[in-house]
TORSEKOL-283520 format. One line per 10 residues: number of its first residue (from 1); their letters; for each residue x, y, z of C-alpha. Coordinates in steps of 0.001 Angstrom, whole numbers, plus 500000, padded with zeros to 6 digits. Layout:
N
NUM = A = X/Y/Z; ...
***
This chain:
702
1 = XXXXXXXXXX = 358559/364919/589459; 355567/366253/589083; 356493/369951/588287; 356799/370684/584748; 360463/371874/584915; 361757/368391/585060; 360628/367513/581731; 362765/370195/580234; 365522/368247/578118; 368573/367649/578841
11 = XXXXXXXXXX = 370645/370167/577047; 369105/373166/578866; 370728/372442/581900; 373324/374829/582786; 377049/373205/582092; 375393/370589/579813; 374646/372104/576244; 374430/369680/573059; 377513/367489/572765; 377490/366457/576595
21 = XXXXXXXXXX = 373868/366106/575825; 374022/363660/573108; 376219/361714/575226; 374123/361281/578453; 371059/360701/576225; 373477/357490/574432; 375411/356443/577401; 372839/356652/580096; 369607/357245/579144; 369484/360955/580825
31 = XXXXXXXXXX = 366792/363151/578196; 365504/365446/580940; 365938/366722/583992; 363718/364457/585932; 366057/361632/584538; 369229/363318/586045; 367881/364237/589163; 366837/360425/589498; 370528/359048/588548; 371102/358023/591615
41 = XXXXXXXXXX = 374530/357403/593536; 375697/353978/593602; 378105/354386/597137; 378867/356953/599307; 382318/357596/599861; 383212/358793/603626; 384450/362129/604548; 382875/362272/607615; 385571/361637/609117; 389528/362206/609320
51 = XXXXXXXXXX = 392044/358870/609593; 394968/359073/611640; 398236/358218/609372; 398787/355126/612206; 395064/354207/611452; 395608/353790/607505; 395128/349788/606504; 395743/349021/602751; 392368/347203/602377; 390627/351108/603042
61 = XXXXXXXXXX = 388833/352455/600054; 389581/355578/600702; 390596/357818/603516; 390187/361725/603880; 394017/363012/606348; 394990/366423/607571; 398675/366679/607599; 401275/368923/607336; 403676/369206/603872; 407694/368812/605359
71 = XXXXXXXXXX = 409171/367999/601442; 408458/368590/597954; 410622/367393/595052; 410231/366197/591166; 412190/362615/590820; 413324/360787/587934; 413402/361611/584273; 411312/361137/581473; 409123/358127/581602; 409485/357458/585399
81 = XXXXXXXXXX = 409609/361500/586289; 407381/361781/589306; 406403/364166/592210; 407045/363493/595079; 406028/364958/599205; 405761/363801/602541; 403228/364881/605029; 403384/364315/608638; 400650/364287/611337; 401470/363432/615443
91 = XXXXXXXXXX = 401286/360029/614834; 403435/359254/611211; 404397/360068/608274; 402704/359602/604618; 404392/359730/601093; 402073/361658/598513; 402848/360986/594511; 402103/362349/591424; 402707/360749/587597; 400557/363311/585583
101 = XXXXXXXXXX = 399871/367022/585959; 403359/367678/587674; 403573/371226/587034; 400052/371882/587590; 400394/370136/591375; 404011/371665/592379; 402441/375223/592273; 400392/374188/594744; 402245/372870/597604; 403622/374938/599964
111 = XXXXXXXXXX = 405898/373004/602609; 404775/374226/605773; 401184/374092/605410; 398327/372266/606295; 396336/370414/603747; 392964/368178/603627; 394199/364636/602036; 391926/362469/600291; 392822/359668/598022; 393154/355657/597936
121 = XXXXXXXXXX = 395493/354005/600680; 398715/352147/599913; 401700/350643/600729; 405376/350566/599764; 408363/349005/601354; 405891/349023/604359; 405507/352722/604019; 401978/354739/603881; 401491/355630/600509; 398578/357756/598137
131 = XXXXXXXXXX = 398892/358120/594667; 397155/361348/592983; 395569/362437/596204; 392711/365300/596265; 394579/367616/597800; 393266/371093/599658; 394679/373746/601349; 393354/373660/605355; 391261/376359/606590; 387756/376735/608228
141 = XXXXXXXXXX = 386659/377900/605167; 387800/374672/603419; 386178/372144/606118; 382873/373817/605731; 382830/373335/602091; 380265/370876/600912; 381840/367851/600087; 384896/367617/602881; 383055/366595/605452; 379987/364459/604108
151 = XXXXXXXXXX = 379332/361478/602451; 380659/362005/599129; 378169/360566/596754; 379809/358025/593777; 378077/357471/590382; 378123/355443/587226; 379820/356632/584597; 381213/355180/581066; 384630/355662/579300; 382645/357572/576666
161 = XXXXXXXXXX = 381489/359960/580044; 384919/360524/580791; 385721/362064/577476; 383399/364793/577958; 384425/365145/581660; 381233/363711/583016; 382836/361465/585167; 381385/361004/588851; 382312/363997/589220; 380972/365846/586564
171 = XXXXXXXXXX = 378082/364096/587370; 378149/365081/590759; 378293/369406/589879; 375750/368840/587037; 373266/367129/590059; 374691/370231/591933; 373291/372413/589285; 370159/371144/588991; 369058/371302/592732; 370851/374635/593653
181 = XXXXXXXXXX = 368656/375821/590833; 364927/373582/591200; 364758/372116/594132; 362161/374397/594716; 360385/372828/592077; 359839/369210/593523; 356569/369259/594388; 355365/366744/596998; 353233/363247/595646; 351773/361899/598627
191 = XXXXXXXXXX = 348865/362925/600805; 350291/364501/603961; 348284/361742/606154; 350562/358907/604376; 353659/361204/605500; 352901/361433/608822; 351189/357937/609470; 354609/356572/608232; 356759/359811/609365; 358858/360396/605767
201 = XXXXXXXXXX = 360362/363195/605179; 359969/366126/602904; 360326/364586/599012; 362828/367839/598148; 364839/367127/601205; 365006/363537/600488; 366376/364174/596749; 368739/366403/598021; 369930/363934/600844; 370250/360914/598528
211 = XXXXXXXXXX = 372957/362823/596591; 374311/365031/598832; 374007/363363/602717; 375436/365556/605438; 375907/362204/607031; 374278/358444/607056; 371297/359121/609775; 370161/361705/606570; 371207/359009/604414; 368712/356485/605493
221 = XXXXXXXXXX = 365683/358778/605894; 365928/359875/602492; 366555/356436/600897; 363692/354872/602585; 361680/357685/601554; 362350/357525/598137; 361780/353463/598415; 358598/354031/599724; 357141/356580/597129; 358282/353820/594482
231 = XXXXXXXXXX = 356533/351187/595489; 354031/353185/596410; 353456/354165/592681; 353952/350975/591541; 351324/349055/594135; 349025/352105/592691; 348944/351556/589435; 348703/347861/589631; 345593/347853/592132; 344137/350709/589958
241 = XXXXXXXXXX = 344325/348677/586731; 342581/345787/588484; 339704/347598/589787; 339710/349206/586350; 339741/346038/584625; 336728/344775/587298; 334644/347465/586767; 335328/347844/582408; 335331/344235/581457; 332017/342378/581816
251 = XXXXXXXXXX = 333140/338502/582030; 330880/335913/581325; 328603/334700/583812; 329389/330533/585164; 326042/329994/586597; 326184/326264/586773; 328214/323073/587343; 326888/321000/584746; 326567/317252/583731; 330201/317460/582479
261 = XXXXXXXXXX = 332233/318463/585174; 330434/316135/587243; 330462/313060/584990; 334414/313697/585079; 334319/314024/588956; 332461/311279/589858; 333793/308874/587101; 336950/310083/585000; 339113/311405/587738; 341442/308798/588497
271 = XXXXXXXXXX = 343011/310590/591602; 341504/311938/594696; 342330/316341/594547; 344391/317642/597178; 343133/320085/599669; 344796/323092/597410; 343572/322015/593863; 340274/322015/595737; 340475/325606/597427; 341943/326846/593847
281 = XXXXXXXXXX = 338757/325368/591862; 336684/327337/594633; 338477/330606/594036; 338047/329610/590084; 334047/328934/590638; 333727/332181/592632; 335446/334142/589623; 333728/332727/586828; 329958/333866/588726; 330735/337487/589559
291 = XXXXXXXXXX = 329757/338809/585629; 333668/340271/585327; 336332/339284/583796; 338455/336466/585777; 342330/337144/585957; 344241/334359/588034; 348088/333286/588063; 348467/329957/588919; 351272/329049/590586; 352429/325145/591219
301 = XXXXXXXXXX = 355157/323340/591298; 356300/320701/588663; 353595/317843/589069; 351712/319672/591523; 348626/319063/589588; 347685/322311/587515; 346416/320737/584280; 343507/318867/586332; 342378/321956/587840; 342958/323923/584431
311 = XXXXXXXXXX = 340889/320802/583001; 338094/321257/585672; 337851/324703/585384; 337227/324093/581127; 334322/321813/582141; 332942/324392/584253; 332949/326945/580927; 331558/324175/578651; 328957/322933/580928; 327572/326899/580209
321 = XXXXXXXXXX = 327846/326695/576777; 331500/327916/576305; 334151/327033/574323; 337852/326640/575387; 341711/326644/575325; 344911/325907/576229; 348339/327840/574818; 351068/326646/575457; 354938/328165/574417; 356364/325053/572466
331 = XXXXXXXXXX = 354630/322440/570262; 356560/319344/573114; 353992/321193/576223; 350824/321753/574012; 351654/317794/572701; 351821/316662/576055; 348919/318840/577436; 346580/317097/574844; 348093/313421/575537; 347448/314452/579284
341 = XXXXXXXXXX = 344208/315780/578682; 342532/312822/576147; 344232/310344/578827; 341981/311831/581821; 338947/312190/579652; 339116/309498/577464; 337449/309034/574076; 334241/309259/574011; 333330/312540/576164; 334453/315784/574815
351 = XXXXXXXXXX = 336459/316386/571019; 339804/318053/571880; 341944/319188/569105; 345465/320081/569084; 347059/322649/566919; 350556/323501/566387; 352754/324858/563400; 352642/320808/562363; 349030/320282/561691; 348451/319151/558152
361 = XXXXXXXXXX = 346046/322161/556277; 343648/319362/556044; 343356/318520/559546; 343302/322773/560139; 340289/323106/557355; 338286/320657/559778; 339438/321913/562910; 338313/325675/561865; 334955/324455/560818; 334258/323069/564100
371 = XXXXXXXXXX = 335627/325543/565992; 333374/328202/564040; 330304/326003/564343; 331220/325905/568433; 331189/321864/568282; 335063/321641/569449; 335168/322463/572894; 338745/322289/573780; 341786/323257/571888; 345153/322921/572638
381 = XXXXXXXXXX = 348119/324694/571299; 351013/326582/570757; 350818/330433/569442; 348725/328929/566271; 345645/329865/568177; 345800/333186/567661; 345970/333548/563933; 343208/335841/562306; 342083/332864/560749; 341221/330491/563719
391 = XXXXXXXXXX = 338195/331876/564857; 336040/330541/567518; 331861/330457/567902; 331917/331728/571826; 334960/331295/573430; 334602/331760/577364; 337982/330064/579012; 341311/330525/578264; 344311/329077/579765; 347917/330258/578980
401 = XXXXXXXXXX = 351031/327842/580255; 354457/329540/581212; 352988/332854/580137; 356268/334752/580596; 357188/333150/577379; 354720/334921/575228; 354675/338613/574193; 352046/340848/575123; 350588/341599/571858; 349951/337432/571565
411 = XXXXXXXXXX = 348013/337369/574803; 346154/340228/574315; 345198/338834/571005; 343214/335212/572455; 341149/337600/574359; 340180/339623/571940; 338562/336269/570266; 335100/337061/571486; 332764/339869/572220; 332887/339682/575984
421 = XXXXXXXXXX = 336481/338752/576847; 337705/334962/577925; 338340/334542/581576; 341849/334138/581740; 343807/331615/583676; 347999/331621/583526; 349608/328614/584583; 353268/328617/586086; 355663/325674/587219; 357869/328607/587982
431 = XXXXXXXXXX = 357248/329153/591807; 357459/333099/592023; 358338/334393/595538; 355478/336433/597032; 357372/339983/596715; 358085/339328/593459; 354618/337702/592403; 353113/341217/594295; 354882/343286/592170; 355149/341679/588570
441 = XXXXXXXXXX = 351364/340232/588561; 350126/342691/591043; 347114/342991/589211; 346450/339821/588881; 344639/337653/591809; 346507/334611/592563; 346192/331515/593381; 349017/328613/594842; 348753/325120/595102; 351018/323759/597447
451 = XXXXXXXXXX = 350882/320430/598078; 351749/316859/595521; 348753/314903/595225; 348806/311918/597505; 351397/308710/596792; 354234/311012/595369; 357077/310780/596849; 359729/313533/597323; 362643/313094/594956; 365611/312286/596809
461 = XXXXXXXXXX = 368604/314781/595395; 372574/313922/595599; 375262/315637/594797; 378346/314153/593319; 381561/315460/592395; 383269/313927/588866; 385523/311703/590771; 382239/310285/591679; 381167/309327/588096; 381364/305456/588119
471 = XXXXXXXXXX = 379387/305327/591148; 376830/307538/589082; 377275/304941/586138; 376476/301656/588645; 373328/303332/590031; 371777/304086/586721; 372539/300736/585228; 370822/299537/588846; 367343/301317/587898; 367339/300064/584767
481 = XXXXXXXXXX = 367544/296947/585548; 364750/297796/587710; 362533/298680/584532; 363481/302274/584964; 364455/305041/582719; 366795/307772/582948; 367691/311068/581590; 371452/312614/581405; 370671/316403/580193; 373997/318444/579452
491 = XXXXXXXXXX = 373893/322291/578701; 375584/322260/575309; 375507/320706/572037; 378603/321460/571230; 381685/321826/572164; 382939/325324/573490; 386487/326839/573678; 385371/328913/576056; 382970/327148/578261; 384822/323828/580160
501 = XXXXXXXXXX = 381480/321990/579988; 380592/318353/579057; 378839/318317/576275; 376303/316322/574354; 378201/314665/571681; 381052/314211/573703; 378544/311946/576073; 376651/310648/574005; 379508/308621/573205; 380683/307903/576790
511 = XXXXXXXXXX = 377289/306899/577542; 377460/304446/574154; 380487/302946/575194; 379455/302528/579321; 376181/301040/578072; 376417/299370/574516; 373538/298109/572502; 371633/295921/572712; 371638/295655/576121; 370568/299564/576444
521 = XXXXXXXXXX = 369082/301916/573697; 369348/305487/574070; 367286/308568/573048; 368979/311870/571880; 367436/315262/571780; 368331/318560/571304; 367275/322070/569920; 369002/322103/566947; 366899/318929/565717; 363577/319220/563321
531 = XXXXXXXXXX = 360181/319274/565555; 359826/315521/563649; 362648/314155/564590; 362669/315272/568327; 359589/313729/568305; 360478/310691/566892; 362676/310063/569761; 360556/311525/572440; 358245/308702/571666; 360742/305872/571622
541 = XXXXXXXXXX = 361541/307066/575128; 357585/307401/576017; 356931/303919/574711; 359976/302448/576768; 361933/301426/573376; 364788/303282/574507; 366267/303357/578504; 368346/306678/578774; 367610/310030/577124; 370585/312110/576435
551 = XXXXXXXXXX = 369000/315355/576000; 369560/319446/576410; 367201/321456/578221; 364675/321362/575576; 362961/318620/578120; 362534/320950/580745; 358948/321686/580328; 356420/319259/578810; 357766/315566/579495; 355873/313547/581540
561 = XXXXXXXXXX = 357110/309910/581414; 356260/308329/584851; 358511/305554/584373; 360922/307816/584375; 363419/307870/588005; 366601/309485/587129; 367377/313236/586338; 370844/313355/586248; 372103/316450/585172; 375487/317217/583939
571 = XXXXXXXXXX = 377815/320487/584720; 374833/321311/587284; 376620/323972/588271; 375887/326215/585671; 372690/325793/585876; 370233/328654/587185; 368235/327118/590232; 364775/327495/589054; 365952/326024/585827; 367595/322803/588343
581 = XXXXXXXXXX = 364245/322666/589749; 362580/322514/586382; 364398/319544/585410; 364453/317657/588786; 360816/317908/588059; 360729/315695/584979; 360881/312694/587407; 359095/311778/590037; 355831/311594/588057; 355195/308181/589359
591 = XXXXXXXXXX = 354655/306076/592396; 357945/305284/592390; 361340/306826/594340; 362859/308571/592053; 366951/310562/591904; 368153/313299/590721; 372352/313410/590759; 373678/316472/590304; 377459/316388/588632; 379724/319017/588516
601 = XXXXXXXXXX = 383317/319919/588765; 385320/319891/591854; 385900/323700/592110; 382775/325627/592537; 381983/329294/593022; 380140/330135/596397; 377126/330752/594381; 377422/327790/592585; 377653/326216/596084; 374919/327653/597270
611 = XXXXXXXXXX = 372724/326520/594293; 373512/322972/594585; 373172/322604/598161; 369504/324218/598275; 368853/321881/595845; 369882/318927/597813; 368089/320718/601025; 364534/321249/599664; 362233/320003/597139; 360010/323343/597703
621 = XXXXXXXXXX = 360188/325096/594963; 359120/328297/596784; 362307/327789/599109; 364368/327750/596055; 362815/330674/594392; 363568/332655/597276; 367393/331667/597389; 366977/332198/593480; 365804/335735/593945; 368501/336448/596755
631 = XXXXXXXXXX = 371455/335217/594627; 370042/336623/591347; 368228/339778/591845; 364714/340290/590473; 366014/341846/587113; 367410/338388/586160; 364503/335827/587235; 362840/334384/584298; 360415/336233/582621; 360721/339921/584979
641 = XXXXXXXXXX = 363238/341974/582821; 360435/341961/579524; 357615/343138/582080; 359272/346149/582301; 357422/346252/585934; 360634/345952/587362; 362300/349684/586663; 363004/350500/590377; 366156/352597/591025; 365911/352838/594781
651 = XXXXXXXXXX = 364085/349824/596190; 365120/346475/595909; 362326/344038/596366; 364543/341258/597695; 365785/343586/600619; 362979/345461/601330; 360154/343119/601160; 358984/344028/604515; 358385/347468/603361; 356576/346077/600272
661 = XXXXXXXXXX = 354214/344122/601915; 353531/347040/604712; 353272/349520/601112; 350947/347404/599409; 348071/346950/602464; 348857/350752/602609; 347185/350713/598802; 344883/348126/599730; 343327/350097/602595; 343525/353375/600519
671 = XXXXXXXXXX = 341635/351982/597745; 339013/350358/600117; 338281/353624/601456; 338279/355651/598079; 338560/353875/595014; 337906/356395/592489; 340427/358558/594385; 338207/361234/594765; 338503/362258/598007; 339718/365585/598477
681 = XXXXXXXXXX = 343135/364339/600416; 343642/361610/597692; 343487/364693/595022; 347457/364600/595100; 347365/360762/593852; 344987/361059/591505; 346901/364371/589758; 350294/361935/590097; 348802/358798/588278; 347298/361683/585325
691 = XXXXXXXXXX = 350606/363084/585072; 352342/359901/585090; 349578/358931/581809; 348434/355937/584106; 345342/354684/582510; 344352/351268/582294; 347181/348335/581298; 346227/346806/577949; 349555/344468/578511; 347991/343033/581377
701 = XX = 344925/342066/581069; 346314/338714/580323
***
């Protein structure tokens, strides 16, 4: 809102006072007004309309009657004492009961009369039934009353709520309240050429038609309304902090492709790039020249190539003089980022160091000297590299894998590492779907690689049910008598009373007994194990001493073992899709075919259905993260819910992604036009963002 009245707390409302208060501050997060007028329904109920007695079908939510009373009387005694009517209308008869509030009820039934019915359908001994119905006296007076004949607005409440009388109900007068009494005081937030270009309706009308609709054609207007004005804010803020961050943070200038980034081209790359790591090293080149600060996301699937380009790009920053890095969330990814990297450069080119929680204080004392003396180039690790103490001589290039898994303050702390800030490049195997990717890195420009460098070939997924488990046993013993290797992940360690899931120990020792030493070895590794010893066997497995790894899903990211052909993955039905997709990608690294067998349990919920088949359908991991984001809702897909970007009550970007995307070149346009907002017709956004406190986003500048 952006009238000052809506900031008023709580407890001033009329009908509210402390104690009710307290309790819609505790239970639902209600501290002003604005906050109540913004708790929004959840359903409509109908009483638009009036059902027939014939028409009543058990399966009905609810239904609002008219009938006439023919017979009142109080049955039973005690325990099972009950009231009980009938009503009649021309086409049958209803039975109406009562359990509580007898006395209160029989004074007001009058046999005889007319009444307004509303309640929950039933039946009983195949007769129509309602239990505790709302029941009104008939009159004109009573069918013009707000609420009888409208859509009757439902909302979330608690136990606690219910206490205090603040059920949906309560809710409902206290919203009542509130607009009856300030309605005049919602001010309008848009320009009036954004109104009518897109012909919304008036903001106070659509507040007071998304909790009290006369019927659904108001409904609708007032939803999309409100859906509009939040992603309007939201596509705002994050375009504003972006030209913000363009025009306040000087980057440092890439004027050259040097002698390094060439030498690699032309001699160390082993691989011919793919048309999209070439178009992303453009968009990289272009960035790093334009004297402000770079900002890219990344996106690619597993083995799609990102650590090349994120190599390429370093060679760029060191061929002007810049040092660089590469953070990574677990000590396994920065490990194999440096094995990946010294592989593809080799020894005697460029000194890269890796630093994790394991490096010896002897190996750190050397590593900080060279850092601080600017004669390391490239360093690789895990959160490490932003301790006070590691300090670097002039570092231009950072790169930040699986960002979602650090916190803001840790980001924002690499940049701060020199003067002018690092151009910043995040790196995800998580493909994002483009409605999501426009609203939680909105700010950031992105770029998507698309293709698998040449020779790859898809990974061929199958589904088999436990019945199926010997065949699943024959094939894996088939590859590895092929020279293959294979991984069985499970998602426990142990076992769970709760949870019917395989688990590790338990296979561990099928898997011993189905293949015995010394004809097979196997690797076990979990995240209950020391970093040492999870190495230790992560490196029997790399050097091909041991044939199967038995593993959680600490091997999801940050394996890369081209020998590798088999993912089979146990229970894959509890799996989360992008998290299936994750670990199909462990294989497949090679020129080889390689499987992934999914196992799970005959019965399976429809979702779990769902999530097995796409997997089967598609290797695209953009595919998937759309079915991911359908099934899951944006609030639960990795990494969204801490971004706190995601605080919409009305719109739903999986739903209403058209209107995003028409929203957001709305911004685009408006920003082209006017950037500073300064325009007089703009005023009204500019005053918004100010009262809203939007300045610039320190949290996202990485």
């Amino acid at each position: 809102m952006s009238s000052q009245v809506f900031q008023t707390p709580i407890e001033y409302l009329k009908g509210v006072g402390l104690s009710r208060a307290d309790v819609l501050k505790k239970e639902l997060q209600i501290f002003n007004f604005e906050d109540l007028l913004r708790h929004f329904p959840y359903k409509y109920i109908d009483r638009t309309r009036f059902y027939k007695i014939r028409e009543i079908q058990p399966d009905l939510p609810y239904v609002q009657i008219l009938a006439r009373l023919t017979h009142v009387e109080i049955l039973g005694e005690k325990h099972t004492r009950r009231l009980v009517a009938q009503a009649i209308d021309d086409t049958g008869i209803i039975e109406l009961v009562w359990f509580q509030g007898i006395k209160w009820v029989e004074k007001t039934l009058i046999t005889g009369k007319a009444y307004i019915l509303f309640g929950k359908p039933g039946f009983f001994n195949g007769k129509a039934q309602m239990a505790h119905p709302e029941i009104e006296l008939y009159s004109t007076e009573a069918l013009q009353r707000k609420g009888n004949v409208t859509l009757q607005p439902a909302y979330n409440s608690t136990e606690k709520l219910k206490q205090f009388s603040l059920d949906s109900k309560g809710l409902s007068k206290l919203i009542t309240v509130l607009l009856d009494q300030q309605v005049k005081d919602i001010n309008e937030n848009l320009p009036l050429y954004i109104i009518n270009r897109f012909k919304l309706i008036d903001r106070a009308d659509a507040y007071r038609n998304i909790h009290f609709p006369q019927d659904a054609a108001k409904l609708n207007v007032a939803v999309h309304r409100l859906k509009f004005e939040e992603l309007f804010f939201l596509q705002l803020k994050l375009l504003k902090n972006k030209l913000l961050r363009t025009q306040k943070f000087k980057g440092n200038v890439f004027g050259t492709v040097g002698s390094f980034f060439n030498e690699f081209y032309q001699h160390k790359l082993p691989f011919t790039l793919t048309n999209s790591q070439k178009r992303v090293l453009k968009e990289i080149r272009q960035d790093t020249q334009r004297g402000v600060q770079m900002n890219r996301l990344l996106q690619g699937d597993v083995g799609s190539g990102k650590t090349v380009v994120a190599l390429m790009s370093m060679l760029i920053a060191i061929d002007n003089g810049f040092q660089t890095c590469i953070m990574a969330p677990t000590e396994i990814l920065a490990n194999q980022h440096y094995q990946t990297i010294k592989e593809l450069i080799g020894d005697d080119f460029i000194e890269v160091a890796l630093l994790t929680g394991s490096t010896k204080a002897k190996a750190r004392k050397v590593l900080h000297e060279k850092l601080e003396s600017g004669d390391l180039k490239i360093l690789i690790g895990t959160h490490a590299l932003i301790e006070d103490k590691v300090q670097y001589k002039n570092l231009g290039f950072v790169v930040i894998d699986e960002q979602h898994r650090f916190g803001v303050e840790q980001r924002a702390k690499l940049w701060r590492k020199n003067n002018i800030p690092p151009h910043i490049l995040v790196m995800t195997a998580t493909p994002i779907p483009r409605t999501l990717a426009m609203t939680l890195y909105g700010d950031l420009d992105i770029s998507v690689i698309d293709e698998l460098p040449a020779g790859r070939k898809p990974i061929q997924t199958v589904h088999f049910y436990e019945a199926q488990r010997l065949r699943m046993f024959g094939f894996m013993k088939q590859e590895i008598a092929k020279g293959r290797q294979v991984y069985v992940v499970y998602p426990l360690i142990q076992e769970s009373e709760k949870l019917d899931l395989k688990n590790l120990e338990d296979g561990i020792d099928v898997m011993a007994h189905e293949f015995p030493l010394p004809t097979y070895r196997i690797s076990i590794v979990h995240g209950k194990m020391k970093p040492a010893d999870k190495q230790f066997e992560m490196n029997r497995f790399i050097k091909g001493e041991t044939q199967i790894m038995v593993a959680t899903t600490v091997i999801e990211v940050g394996v890369n073992i081209p020998n590798a052909s088999v993912m089979i993955i146990e229970n894959a039905e509890r799996f989360g899709l992008s998290q299936l997709h994750q670990l199909r990608g462990r294989v497949g690294r090679g020129s080889d075919q390689s499987f992934c067998i999914l196992m799970s349990h005959h019965k399976l919920s429809h979702e779990g259905r769902i999530r097995l088949n796409t997997m089967v359908k598609t290797n695209n991991g953009f595919e998937i993260a759309e079915t991911d984001l359908q099934l899951r809702g944006p609030g639960n897909i990795e990494g969204t819910q801490q971004s706190g970007v995601l605080d919409l009550k009305v719109a739903n970007i999986v739903t209403d992604q058209e209107l995003l995307i028409t929203v957001r070149n709305c911004v685009v346009e408006l920003f082209e036009k006017d950037p500073q907002l300064v325009l007089p017709e703009n005023q009204i956004l500019h005053q918004t963002l100010q009262s809203k406190g939007e300045g610039v986003s320190w949290d996202k500048i990485s």
